[in-house]
MDAnalysis code that builds the backbone (N, CA, C; Angstrom):
import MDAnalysis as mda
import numpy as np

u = mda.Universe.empty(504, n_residues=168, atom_resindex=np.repeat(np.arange(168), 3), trajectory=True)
u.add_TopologyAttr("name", ["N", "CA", "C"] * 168)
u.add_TopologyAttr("resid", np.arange(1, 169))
u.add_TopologyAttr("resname", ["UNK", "UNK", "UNK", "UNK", "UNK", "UNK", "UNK", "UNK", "UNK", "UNK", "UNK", "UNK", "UNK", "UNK", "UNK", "UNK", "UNK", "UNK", "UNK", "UNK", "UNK", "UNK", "UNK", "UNK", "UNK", "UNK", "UNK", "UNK", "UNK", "UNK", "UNK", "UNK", "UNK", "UNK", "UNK", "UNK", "UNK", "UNK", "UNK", "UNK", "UNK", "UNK", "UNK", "UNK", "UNK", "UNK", "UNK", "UNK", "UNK", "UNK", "UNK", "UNK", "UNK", "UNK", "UNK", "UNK", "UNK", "UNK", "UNK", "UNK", "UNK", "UNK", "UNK", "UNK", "UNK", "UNK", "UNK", "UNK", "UNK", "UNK", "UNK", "UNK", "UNK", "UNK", "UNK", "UNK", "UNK", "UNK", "UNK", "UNK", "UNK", "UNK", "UNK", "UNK", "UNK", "UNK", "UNK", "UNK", "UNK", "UNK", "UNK", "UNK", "UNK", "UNK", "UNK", "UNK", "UNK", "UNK", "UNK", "UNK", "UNK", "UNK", "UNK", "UNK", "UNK", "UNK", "UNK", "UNK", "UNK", "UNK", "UNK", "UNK", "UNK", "UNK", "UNK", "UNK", "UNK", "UNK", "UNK", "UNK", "UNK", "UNK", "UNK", "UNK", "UNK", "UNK", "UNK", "UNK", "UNK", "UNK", "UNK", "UNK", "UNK", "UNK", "UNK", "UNK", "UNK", "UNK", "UNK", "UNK", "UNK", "UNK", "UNK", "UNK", "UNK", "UNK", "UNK", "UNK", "UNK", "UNK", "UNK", "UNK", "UNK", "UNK", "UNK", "UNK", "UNK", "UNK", "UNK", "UNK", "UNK", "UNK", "UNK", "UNK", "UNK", "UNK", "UNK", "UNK"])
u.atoms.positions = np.array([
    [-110.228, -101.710, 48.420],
    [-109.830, -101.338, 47.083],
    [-108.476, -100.649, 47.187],
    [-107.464, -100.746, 46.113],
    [-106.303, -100.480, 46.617],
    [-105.622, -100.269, 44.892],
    [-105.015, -99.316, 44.825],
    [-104.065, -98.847, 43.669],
    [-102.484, -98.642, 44.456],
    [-101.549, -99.477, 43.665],
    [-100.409, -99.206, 43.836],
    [-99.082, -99.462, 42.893],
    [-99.118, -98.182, 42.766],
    [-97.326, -97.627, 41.895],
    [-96.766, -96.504, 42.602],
    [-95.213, -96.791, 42.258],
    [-94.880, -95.664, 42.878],
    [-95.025, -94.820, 42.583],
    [-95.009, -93.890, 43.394],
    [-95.172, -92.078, 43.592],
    [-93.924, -91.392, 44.255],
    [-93.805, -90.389, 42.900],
    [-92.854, -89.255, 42.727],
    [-92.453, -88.560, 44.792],
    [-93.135, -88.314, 44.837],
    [-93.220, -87.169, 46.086],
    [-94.607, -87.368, 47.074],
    [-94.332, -87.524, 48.121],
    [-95.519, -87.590, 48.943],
    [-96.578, -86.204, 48.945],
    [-97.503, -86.069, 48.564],
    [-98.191, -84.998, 49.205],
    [-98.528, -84.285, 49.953],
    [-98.978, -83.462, 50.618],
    [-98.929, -82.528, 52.308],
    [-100.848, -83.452, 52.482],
    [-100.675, -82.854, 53.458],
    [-102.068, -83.665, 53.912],
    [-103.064, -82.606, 53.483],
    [-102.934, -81.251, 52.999],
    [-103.431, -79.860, 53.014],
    [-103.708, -80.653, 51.418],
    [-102.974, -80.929, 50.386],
    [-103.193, -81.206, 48.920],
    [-104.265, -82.693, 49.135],
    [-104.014, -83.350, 49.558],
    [-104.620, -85.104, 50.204],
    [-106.119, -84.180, 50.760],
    [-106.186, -83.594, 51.171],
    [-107.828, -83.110, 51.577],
    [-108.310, -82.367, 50.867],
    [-108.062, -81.622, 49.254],
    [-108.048, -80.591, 48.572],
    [-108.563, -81.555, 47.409],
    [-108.120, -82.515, 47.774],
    [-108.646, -83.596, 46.600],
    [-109.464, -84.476, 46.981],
    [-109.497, -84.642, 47.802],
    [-110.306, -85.600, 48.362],
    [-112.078, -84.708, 48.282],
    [-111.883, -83.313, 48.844],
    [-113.076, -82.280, 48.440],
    [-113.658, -82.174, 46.235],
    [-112.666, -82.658, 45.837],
    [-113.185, -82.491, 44.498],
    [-113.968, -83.488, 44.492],
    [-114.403, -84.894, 45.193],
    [-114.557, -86.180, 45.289],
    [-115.983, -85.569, 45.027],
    [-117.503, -85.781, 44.045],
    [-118.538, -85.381, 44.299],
    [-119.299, -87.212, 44.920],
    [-120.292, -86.546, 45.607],
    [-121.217, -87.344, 46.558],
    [-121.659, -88.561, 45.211],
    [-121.711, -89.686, 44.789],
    [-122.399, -90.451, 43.632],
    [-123.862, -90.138, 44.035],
    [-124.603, -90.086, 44.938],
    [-125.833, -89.760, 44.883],
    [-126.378, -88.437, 44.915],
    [-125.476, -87.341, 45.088],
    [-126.011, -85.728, 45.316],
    [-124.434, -85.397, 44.925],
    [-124.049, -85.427, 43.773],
    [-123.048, -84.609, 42.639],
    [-122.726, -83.241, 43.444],
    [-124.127, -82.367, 43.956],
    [-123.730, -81.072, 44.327],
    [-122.621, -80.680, 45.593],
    [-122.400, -81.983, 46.048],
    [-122.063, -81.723, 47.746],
    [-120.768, -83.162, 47.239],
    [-119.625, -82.776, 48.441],
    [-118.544, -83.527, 48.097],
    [-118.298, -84.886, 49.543],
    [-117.826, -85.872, 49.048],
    [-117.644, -86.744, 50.131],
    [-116.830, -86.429, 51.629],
    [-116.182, -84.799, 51.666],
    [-115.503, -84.365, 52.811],
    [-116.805, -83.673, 53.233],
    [-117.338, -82.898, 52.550],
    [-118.658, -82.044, 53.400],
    [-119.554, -82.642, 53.589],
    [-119.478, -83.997, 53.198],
    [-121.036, -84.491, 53.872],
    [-120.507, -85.593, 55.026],
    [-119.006, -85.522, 55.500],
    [-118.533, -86.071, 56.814],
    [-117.963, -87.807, 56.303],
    [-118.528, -88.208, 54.991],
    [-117.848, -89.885, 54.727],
    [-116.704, -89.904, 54.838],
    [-115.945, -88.715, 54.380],
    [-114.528, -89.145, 54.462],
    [-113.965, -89.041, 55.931],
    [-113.750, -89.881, 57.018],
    [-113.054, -89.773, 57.751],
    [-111.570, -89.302, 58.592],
    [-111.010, -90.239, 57.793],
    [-110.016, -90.391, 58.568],
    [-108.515, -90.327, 57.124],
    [-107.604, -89.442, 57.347],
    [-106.712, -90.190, 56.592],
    [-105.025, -90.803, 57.114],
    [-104.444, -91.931, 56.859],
    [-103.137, -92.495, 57.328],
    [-102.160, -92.629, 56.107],
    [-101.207, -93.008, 56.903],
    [-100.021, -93.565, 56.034],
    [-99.535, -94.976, 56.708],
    [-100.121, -95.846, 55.970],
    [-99.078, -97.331, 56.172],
    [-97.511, -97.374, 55.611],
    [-96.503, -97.331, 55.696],
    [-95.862, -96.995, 55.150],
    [-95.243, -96.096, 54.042],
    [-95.316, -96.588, 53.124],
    [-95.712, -95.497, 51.465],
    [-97.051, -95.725, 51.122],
    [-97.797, -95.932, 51.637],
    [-99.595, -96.036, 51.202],
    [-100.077, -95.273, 52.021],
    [-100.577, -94.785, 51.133],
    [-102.001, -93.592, 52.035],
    [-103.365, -94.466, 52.240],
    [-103.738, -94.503, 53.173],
    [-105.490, -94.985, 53.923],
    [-106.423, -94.120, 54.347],
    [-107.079, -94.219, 53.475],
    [-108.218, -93.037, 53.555],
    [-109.490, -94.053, 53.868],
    [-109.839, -93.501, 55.801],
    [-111.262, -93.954, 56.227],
    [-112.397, -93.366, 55.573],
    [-113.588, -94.666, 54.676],
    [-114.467, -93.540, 55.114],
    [-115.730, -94.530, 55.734],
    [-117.135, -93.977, 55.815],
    [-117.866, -94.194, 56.576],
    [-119.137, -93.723, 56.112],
    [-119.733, -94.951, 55.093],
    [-121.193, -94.311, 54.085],
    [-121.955, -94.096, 55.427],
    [-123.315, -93.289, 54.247],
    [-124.361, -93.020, 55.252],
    [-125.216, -93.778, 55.713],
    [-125.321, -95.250, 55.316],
    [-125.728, -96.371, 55.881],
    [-124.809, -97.397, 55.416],
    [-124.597, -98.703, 56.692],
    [-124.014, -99.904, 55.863],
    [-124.191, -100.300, 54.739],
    [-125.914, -100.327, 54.564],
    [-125.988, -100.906, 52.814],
    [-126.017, -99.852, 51.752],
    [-125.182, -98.693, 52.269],
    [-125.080, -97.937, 50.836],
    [-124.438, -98.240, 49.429],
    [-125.575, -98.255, 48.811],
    [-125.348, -98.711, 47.270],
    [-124.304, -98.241, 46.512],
    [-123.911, -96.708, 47.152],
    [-122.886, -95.825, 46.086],
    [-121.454, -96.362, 47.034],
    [-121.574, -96.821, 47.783],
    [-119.604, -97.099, 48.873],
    [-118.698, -97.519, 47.532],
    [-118.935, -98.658, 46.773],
    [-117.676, -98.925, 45.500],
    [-117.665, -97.642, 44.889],
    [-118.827, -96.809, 44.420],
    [-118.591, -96.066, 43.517],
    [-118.006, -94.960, 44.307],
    [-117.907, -94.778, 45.470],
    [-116.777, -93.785, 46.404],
    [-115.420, -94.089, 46.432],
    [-115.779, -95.189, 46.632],
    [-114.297, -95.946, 46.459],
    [-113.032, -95.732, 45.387],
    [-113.837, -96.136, 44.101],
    [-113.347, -95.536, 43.169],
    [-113.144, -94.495, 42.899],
    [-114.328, -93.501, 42.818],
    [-114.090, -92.124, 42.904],
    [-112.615, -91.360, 43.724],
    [-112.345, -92.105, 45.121],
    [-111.374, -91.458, 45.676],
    [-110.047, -91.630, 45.161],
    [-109.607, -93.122, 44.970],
    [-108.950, -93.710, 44.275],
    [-108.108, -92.847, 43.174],
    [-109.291, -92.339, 42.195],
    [-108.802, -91.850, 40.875],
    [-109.224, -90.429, 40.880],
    [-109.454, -89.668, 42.020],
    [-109.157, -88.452, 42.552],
    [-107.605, -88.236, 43.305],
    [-107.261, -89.217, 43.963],
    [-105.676, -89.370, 44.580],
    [-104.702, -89.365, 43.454],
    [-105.069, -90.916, 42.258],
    [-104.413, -90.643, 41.008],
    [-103.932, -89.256, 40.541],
    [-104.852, -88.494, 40.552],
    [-105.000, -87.368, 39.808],
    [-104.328, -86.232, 40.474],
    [-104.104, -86.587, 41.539],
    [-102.922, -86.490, 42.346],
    [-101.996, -86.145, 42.363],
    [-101.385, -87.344, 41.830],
    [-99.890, -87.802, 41.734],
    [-99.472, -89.406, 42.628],
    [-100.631, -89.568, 43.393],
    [-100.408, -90.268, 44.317],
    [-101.144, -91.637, 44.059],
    [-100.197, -92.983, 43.710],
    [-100.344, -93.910, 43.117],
    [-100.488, -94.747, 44.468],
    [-99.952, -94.944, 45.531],
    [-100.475, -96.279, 46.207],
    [-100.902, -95.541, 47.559],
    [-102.154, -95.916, 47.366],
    [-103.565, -95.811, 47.857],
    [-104.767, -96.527, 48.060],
    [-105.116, -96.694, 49.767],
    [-106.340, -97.515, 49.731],
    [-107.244, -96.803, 50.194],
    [-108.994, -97.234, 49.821],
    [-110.007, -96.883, 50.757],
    [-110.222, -97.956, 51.550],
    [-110.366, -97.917, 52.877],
    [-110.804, -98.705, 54.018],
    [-112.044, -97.984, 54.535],
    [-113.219, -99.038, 54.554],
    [-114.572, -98.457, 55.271],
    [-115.226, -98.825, 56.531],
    [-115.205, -98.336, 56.994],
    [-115.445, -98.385, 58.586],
    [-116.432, -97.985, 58.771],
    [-117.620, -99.001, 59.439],
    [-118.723, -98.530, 59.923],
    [-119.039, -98.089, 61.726],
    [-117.569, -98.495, 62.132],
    [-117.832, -98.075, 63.538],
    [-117.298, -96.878, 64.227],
    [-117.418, -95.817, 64.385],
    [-118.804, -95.506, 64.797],
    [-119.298, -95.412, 63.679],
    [-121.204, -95.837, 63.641],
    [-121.886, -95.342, 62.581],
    [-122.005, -93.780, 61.805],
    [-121.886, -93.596, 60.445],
    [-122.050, -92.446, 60.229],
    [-123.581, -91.502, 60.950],
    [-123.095, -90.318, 60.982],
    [-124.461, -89.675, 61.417],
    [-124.199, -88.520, 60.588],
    [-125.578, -87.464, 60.786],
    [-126.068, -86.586, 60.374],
    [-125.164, -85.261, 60.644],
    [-124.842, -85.468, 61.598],
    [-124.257, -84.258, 62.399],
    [-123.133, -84.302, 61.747],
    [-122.328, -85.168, 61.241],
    [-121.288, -84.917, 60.725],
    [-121.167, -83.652, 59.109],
    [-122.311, -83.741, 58.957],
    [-122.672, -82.851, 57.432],
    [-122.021, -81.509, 58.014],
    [-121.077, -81.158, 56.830],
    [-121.057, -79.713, 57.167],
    [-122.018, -78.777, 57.081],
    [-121.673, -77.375, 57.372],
    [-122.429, -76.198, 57.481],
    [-122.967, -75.663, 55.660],
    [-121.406, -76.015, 54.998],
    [-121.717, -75.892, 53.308],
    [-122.260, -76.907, 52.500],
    [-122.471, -77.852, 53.383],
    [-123.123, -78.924, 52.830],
    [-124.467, -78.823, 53.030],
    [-125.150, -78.666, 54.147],
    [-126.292, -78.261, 54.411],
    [-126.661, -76.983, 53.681],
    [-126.011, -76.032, 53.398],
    [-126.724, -74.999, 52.924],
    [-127.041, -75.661, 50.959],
    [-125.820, -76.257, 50.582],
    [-125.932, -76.975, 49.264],
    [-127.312, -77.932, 48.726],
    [-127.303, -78.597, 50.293],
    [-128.480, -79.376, 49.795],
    [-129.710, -78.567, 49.886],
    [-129.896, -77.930, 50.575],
    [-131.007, -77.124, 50.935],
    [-131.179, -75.809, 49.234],
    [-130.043, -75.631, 48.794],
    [-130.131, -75.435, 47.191],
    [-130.685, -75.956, 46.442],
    [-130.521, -77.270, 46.131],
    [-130.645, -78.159, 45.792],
    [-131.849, -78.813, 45.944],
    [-132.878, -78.168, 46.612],
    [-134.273, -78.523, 47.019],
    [-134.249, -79.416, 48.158],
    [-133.576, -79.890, 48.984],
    [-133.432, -81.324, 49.734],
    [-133.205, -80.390, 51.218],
    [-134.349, -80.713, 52.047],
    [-134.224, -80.599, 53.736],
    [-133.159, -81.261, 54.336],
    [-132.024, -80.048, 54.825],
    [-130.866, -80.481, 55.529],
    [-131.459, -80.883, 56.166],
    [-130.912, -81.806, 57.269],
    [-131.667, -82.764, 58.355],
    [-130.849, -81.755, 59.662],
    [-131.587, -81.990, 60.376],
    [-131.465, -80.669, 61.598],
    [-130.706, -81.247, 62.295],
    [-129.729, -80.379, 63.442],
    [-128.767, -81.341, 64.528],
    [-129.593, -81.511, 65.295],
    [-128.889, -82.365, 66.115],
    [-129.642, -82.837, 67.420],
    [-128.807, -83.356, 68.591],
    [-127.746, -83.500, 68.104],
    [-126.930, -83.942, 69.110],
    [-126.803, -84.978, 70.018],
    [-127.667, -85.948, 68.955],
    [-127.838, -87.482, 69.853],
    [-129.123, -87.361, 70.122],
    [-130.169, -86.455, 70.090],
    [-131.548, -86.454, 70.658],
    [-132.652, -86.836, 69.309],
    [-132.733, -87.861, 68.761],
    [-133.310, -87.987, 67.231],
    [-134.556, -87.841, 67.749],
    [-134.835, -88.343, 69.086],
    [-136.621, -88.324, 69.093],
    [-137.304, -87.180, 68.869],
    [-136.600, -86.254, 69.533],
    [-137.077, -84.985, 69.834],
    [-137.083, -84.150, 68.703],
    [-135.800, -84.253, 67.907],
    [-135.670, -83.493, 66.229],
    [-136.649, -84.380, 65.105],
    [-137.061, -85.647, 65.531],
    [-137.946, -86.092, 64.364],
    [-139.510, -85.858, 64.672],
    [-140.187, -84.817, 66.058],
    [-141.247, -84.515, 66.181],
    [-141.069, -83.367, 66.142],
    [-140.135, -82.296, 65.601],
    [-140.297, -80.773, 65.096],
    [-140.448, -80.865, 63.447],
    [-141.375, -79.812, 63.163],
    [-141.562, -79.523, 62.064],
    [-139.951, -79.395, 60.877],
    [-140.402, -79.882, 60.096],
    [-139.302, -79.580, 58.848],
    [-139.977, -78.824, 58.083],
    [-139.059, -77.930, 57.810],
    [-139.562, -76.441, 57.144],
    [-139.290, -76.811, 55.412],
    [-140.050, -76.700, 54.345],
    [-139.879, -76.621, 53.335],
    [-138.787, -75.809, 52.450],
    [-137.817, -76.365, 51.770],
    [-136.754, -76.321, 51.465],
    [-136.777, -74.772, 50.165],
    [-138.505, -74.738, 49.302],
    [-138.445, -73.939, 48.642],
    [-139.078, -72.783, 48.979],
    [-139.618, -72.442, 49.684],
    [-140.530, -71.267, 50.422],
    [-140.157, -71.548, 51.936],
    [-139.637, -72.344, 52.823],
    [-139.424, -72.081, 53.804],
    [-140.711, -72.526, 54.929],
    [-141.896, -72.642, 54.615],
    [-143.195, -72.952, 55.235],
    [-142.615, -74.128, 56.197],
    [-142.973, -74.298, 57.622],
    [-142.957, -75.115, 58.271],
    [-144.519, -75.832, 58.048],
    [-145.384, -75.945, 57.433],
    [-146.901, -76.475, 57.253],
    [-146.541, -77.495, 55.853],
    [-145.472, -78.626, 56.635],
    [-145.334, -79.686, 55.908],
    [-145.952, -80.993, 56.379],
    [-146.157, -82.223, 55.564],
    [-146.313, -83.561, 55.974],
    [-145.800, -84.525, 55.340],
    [-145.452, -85.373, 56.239],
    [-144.538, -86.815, 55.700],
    [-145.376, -87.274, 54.837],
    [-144.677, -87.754, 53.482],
    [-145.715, -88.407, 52.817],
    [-145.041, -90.356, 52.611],
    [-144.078, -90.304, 53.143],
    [-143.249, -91.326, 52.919],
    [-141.909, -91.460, 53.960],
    [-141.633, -92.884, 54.530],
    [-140.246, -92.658, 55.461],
    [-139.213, -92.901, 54.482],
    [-139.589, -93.488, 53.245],
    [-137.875, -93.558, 52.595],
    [-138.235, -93.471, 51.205],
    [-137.137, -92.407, 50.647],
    [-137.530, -91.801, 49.251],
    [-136.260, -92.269, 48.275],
    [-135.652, -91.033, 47.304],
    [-135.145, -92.360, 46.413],
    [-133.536, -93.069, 46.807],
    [-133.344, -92.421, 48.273],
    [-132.314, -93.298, 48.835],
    [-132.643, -93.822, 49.823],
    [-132.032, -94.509, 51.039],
    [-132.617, -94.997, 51.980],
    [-132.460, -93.891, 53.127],
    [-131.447, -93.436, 52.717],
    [-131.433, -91.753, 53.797],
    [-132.228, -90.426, 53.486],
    [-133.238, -90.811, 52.777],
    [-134.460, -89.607, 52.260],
    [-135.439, -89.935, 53.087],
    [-136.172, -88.789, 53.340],
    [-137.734, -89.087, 53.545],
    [-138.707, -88.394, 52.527],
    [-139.783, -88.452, 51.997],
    [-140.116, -87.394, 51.304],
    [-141.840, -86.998, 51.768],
    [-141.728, -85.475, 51.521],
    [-142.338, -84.662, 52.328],
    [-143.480, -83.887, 51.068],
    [-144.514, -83.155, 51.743],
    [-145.034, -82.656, 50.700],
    [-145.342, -81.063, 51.509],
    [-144.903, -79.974, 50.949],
    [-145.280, -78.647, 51.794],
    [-146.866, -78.741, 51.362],
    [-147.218, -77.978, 52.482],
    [-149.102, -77.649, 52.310],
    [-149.606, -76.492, 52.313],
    [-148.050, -75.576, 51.918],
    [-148.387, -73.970, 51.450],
    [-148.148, -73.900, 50.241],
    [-146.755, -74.305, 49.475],
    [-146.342, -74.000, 47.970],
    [-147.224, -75.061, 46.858],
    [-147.401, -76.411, 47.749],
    [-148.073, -77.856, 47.704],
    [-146.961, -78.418, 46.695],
    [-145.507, -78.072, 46.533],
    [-144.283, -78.615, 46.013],
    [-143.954, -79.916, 46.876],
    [-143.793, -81.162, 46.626],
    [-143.215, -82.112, 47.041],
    [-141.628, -82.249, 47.421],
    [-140.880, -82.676, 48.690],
    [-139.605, -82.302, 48.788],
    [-139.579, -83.324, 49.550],
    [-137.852, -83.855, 49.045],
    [-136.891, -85.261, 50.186],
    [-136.366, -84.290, 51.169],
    [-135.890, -84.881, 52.377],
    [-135.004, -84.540, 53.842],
    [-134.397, -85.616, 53.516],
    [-132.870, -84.827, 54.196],
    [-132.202, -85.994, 53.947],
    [-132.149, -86.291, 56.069],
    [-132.341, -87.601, 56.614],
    [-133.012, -88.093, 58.104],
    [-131.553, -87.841, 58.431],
    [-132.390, -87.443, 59.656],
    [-131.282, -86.842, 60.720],
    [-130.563, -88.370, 61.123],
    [-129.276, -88.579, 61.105],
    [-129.341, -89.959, 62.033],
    [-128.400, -89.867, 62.928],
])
Protein backbone atom coordinates (compact mmCIF):
# COMPACT_ATOMS: atom_id res chain seq x y z
CA UNK A 1 0.00 0.00 0.00
CA UNK A 2 1.58 3.18 -0.91
CA UNK A 3 0.53 7.08 -0.81
CA UNK A 4 2.50 9.48 -2.78
CA UNK A 5 2.73 13.44 -3.01
CA UNK A 6 5.15 15.55 -2.29
CA UNK A 7 6.18 16.53 1.09
CA UNK A 8 7.12 19.91 2.42
CA UNK A 9 10.10 18.78 4.80
CA UNK A 10 11.24 15.41 5.79
CA UNK A 11 10.50 14.48 9.33
CA UNK A 12 13.13 13.39 12.18
CA UNK A 13 12.66 9.76 12.79
CA UNK A 14 11.83 10.93 16.67
CA UNK A 15 8.30 12.69 14.93
CA UNK A 16 7.99 9.26 12.28
CA UNK A 17 7.81 7.08 15.66
CA UNK A 18 5.59 9.63 17.66
CA UNK A 19 3.13 8.93 15.06
CA UNK A 20 3.42 5.91 14.25
CA UNK A 21 2.60 5.33 18.45
CA UNK A 22 -0.80 7.25 17.89
CA UNK A 23 -1.46 4.22 15.34
CA UNK A 24 -4.22 2.22 17.76
CA UNK A 25 -4.03 -1.79 17.50
CA UNK A 26 -7.61 -2.45 14.98
CA UNK A 27 -8.23 -5.30 17.30
CA UNK A 28 -7.29 -3.88 20.99
CA UNK A 29 -7.82 0.18 20.33
CA UNK A 30 -6.17 0.35 23.94
CA UNK A 31 -2.55 -0.56 22.98
CA UNK A 32 -0.73 1.01 19.82
CA UNK A 33 0.92 -0.84 16.79
CA UNK A 34 4.67 0.33 18.20
CA UNK A 35 3.91 -1.25 21.75
CA UNK A 36 2.67 -4.29 20.73
CA UNK A 37 6.18 -4.75 18.52
CA UNK A 38 4.15 -4.82 14.61
CA UNK A 39 5.77 -1.95 13.71
CA UNK A 40 9.19 -2.91 12.84
CA UNK A 41 11.35 -1.43 11.00
CA UNK A 42 11.43 2.10 9.45
CA UNK A 43 13.52 3.28 5.86
CA UNK A 44 13.87 5.75 3.35
CA UNK A 45 13.86 4.70 -0.39
CA UNK A 46 14.72 7.72 -1.68
CA UNK A 47 11.95 10.45 -0.83
CA UNK A 48 9.63 7.54 0.45
CA UNK A 49 9.49 6.44 3.79
CA UNK A 50 9.04 2.30 4.37
CA UNK A 51 7.64 1.38 7.29
CA UNK A 52 8.15 -2.65 8.17
CA UNK A 53 5.63 -4.19 9.88
CA UNK A 54 4.99 -7.72 11.02
CA UNK A 55 1.15 -8.85 12.16
CA UNK A 56 0.70 -11.19 14.88
CA UNK A 57 -0.03 -13.99 12.62
CA UNK A 58 0.26 -14.30 8.71
CA UNK A 59 -3.48 -14.54 8.40
CA UNK A 60 -4.19 -11.52 10.39
CA UNK A 61 -7.44 -10.16 9.44
CA UNK A 62 -6.69 -6.48 10.73
CA UNK A 63 -2.86 -6.15 8.41
CA UNK A 64 -4.99 -3.77 5.55
CA UNK A 65 -6.66 -2.11 8.27
CA UNK A 66 -2.92 -1.33 9.77
CA UNK A 67 -1.95 -0.52 6.73
CA UNK A 68 -4.15 2.10 6.30
CA UNK A 69 -4.20 3.20 9.63
CA UNK A 70 -0.35 3.99 9.27
CA UNK A 71 -0.64 5.49 6.02
CA UNK A 72 -3.12 8.23 7.23
CA UNK A 73 -1.33 8.57 10.57
CA UNK A 74 2.02 9.61 8.39
CA UNK A 75 -0.53 11.86 6.30
CA UNK A 76 -1.31 13.52 9.33
CA UNK A 77 2.05 14.06 9.43
CA UNK A 78 2.89 16.00 6.82
CA UNK A 79 4.38 13.16 5.16
CA UNK A 80 2.80 12.24 1.78
CA UNK A 81 4.94 9.46 0.09
CA UNK A 82 4.80 6.55 2.10
CA UNK A 83 4.66 2.80 2.07
CA UNK A 84 3.73 -0.12 4.41
CA UNK A 85 5.75 -3.24 3.53
CA UNK A 86 4.89 -6.52 5.60
CA UNK A 87 7.24 -8.88 6.43
CA UNK A 88 6.64 -12.03 7.95
CA UNK A 89 10.21 -13.11 8.33
CA UNK A 90 11.19 -13.35 11.18
CA UNK A 91 7.76 -14.32 12.50
CA UNK A 92 6.17 -11.91 14.87
CA UNK A 93 6.38 -13.07 18.55
CA UNK A 94 5.18 -12.32 21.90
CA UNK A 95 8.20 -11.06 23.34
CA UNK A 96 8.23 -8.31 21.22
CA UNK A 97 5.08 -6.65 23.32
CA UNK A 98 6.22 -3.96 25.32
CA UNK A 99 6.35 -3.57 29.08
CA UNK A 100 3.26 -0.70 28.57
CA UNK A 101 1.63 -2.80 26.49
CA UNK A 102 1.43 -5.64 28.70
CA UNK A 103 0.50 -3.72 31.61
CA UNK A 104 -2.49 -2.07 29.10
CA UNK A 105 -3.76 -5.25 28.21
CA UNK A 106 -3.74 -6.69 31.48
CA UNK A 107 -6.15 -3.32 32.16
CA UNK A 108 -8.04 -4.15 29.84
CA UNK A 109 -8.95 -7.59 31.31
CA UNK A 110 -6.70 -9.66 28.75
CA UNK A 111 -3.63 -12.04 30.19
CA UNK A 112 -0.37 -10.52 28.95
CA UNK A 113 1.22 -13.60 27.61
CA UNK A 114 4.39 -14.26 29.72
CA UNK A 115 8.13 -14.17 28.21
CA UNK A 116 9.86 -17.00 27.61
CA UNK A 117 12.50 -16.42 25.58
CA UNK A 118 12.07 -19.04 22.95
CA UNK A 119 11.00 -21.69 25.64
CA UNK A 120 6.96 -21.82 24.72
CA UNK A 121 6.75 -25.35 26.14
CA UNK A 122 7.69 -24.60 29.38
CA UNK A 123 5.63 -21.01 29.66
CA UNK A 124 2.46 -22.81 28.20
CA UNK A 125 2.54 -25.47 31.30
CA UNK A 126 2.74 -22.55 34.05
CA UNK A 127 -0.26 -21.30 35.40
CA UNK A 128 -1.80 -17.98 33.97
CA UNK A 129 -2.85 -15.88 36.67
CA UNK A 130 -6.24 -14.16 36.24
CA UNK A 131 -6.14 -10.78 34.87
CA UNK A 132 -8.99 -9.45 37.44
CA UNK A 133 -8.14 -10.72 40.95
CA UNK A 134 -4.86 -12.08 40.09
CA UNK A 135 -5.75 -15.96 41.20
CA UNK A 136 -3.44 -18.35 39.52
CA UNK A 137 -6.56 -21.26 40.01
CA UNK A 138 -7.41 -20.83 36.31
CA UNK A 139 -8.50 -23.28 33.35
CA UNK A 140 -8.34 -23.28 29.63
CA UNK A 141 -11.64 -23.30 28.45
CA UNK A 142 -10.75 -22.86 24.76
CA UNK A 143 -7.28 -22.62 22.49
CA UNK A 144 -8.61 -19.78 20.30
CA UNK A 145 -10.95 -16.98 21.33
CA UNK A 146 -12.19 -13.99 19.43
CA UNK A 147 -8.85 -13.64 17.57
CA UNK A 148 -6.64 -16.29 16.55
CA UNK A 149 -3.97 -14.97 19.07
CA UNK A 150 -6.47 -15.39 22.19
CA UNK A 151 -7.00 -18.22 24.28
CA UNK A 152 -9.84 -18.00 26.62
CA UNK A 153 -9.68 -18.95 30.16
CA UNK A 154 -12.11 -19.15 32.99
CA UNK A 155 -10.66 -18.14 36.76
CA UNK A 156 -12.04 -20.74 39.44
CA UNK A 157 -11.79 -18.14 42.27
CA UNK A 158 -13.66 -14.82 40.93
CA UNK A 159 -15.41 -17.63 38.29
CA UNK A 160 -14.99 -14.33 35.70
CA UNK A 161 -14.15 -15.64 32.24
CA UNK A 162 -10.85 -14.05 30.61
CA UNK A 163 -8.76 -14.13 26.91
CA UNK A 164 -4.59 -14.40 27.08
CA UNK A 165 -3.29 -13.07 24.52
CA UNK A 166 -0.57 -16.79 23.50
CA UNK A 167 2.73 -16.38 24.09
CA UNK A 168 4.32 -17.05 20.60
Amino acid sequence: MVISRPAAARPSEAQIWEALAQVPDPEMPFVNLVEMGIVRQLGWQGARLQVTITPTFAACPAYEVMQSDILAGLQALGLEDAEVLVRHNPPWTSEWISAEARRKLQTAGLAPPPRHQGDLLTVLMDPVACPRCGSEQTSLRNSFGTTPCRMIYTCNDCREPFEMFKPL
